[in-house]
C-alpha positions in Angstrom: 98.0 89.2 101.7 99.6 85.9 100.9 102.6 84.8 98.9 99.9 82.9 96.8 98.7 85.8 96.2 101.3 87.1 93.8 100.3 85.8 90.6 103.7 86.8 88.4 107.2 88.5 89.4 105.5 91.8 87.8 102.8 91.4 90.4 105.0 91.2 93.1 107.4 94.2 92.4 104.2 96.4 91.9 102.6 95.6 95.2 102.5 98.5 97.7 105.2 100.9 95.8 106.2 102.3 99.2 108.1 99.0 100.3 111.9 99.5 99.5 113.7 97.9 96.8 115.6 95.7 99.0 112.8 94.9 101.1 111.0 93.7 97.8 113.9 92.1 96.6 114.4 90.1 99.9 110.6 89.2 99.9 111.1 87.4 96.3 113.8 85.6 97.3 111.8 83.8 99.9 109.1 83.3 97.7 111.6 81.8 95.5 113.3 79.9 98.0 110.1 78.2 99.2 108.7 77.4 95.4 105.9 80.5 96.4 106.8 81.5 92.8 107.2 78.8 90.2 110.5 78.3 88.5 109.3 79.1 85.2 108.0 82.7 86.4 111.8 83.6 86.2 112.4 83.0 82.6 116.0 84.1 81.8 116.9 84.1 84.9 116.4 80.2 85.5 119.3 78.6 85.4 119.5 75.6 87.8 116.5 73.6 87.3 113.6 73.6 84.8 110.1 74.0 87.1 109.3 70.5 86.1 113.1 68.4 86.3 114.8 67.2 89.9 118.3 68.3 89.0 121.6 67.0 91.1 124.4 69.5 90.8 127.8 69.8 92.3 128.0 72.1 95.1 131.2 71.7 97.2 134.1 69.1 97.9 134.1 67.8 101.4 137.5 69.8 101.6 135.8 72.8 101.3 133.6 72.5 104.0 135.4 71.4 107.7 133.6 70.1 110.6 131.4 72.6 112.1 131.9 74.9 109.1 129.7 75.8 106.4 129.6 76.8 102.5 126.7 79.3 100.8 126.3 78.0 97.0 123.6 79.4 94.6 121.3 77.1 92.1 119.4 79.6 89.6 118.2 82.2 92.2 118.1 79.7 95.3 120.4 80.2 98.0 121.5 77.3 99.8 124.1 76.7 102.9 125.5 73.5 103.5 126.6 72.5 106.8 129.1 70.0 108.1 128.0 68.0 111.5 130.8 65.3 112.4 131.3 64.6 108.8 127.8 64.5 108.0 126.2 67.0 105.4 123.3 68.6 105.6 121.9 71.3 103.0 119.0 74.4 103.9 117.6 77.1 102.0 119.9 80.0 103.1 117.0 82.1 104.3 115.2 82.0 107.5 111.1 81.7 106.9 110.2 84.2 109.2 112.4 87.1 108.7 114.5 86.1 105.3 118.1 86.8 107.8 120.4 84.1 106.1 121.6 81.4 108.5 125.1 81.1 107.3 125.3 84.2 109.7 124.1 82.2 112.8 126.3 80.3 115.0 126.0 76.4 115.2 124.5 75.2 118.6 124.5 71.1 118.4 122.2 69.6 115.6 120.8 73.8 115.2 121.8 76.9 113.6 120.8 80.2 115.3 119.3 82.7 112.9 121.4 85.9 113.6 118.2 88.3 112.8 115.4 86.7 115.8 117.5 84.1 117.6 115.3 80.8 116.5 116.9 77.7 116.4 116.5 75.5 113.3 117.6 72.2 112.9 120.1 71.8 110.2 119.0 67.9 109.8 115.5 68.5 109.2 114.5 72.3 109.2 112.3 71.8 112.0 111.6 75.1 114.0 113.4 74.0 117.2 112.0 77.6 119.2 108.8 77.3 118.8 106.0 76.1 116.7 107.1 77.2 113.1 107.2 76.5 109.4 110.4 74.6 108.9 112.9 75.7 106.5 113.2 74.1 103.5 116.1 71.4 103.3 117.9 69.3 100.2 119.1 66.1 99.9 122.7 66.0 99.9 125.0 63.3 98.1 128.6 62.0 99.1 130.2 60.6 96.3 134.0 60.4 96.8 135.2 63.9 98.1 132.1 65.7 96.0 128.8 67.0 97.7 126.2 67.1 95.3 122.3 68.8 96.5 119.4 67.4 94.6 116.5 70.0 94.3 113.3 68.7 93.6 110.6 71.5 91.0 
């Protein structure tokens, strides 16, 4: 079965009753995370973005974030980690595509971050499967202005 299979939240959580909560949970997230599921599915719970706006939000101060350090920030149910190359700022969805194990866990390794749960490389500049031949993971736009970061999420 595919992710496009899922038709509404509702359908999701029904499928195959003997998956775990958790597992469930973690599934939706990625579904989420990689627009699987349309923003407007989530009705009260959409609070960063409308399915049909590109919003720019505030996510960090460059303060907050050294060189070769990191920050996890949340837009509506999206969970994004920004990274910090040489001074440089680069934003991913927080969740691996393969396994959903969040990369803010996994070490830095040059222009890559490690995912802690199967050990693939990503790089944090583009998403790009650096291991093997993969789906990337999904990246954002990230804005400098002054000592703010902003990310820019497109519906």
């Amino acid at each position: 079965m595919s992710f496009q299979s899922f038709t509404s939240i509702k359908g999701l959580l029904d499928y195959k009753n003997s998956i775990q909560m958790s597992e469930r949970l973690c599934f939706l997230a990625r579904l989420m995370c990689y627009n699987y599921i349309p923003v407007s599915e989530l009705g009260s719970l959409r609070k960063a973005h409308h399915k049909d706006e590109t919003v720019i939000f505030k996510a960090a101060t460059t303060d907050e974030i050294p060189p070769g350090g990191r920050k996890v920030v949340t837009a509506g149910l999206r969970e994004i980690v920004i990274f910090n190359l040489e001074g440089q700022y680069y934003a991913l969805c927080n969740l691996c595509p393969h396994g959903g194990f969040r990369f803010s866990n996994g070490p830095l390794d040059g222009e890559g971050v490690i995912c802690p749960g199967h050990f693939w490389k990503f790089n944090v500049k583009t998403g790009e499967c650096m291991s093997l031949d993969f789906q990337s993971a999904e990246t954002y736009r990230v804005i400098v202005d002054g000592d703010d970061i902003f990310i820019e999420i497109h519906p």
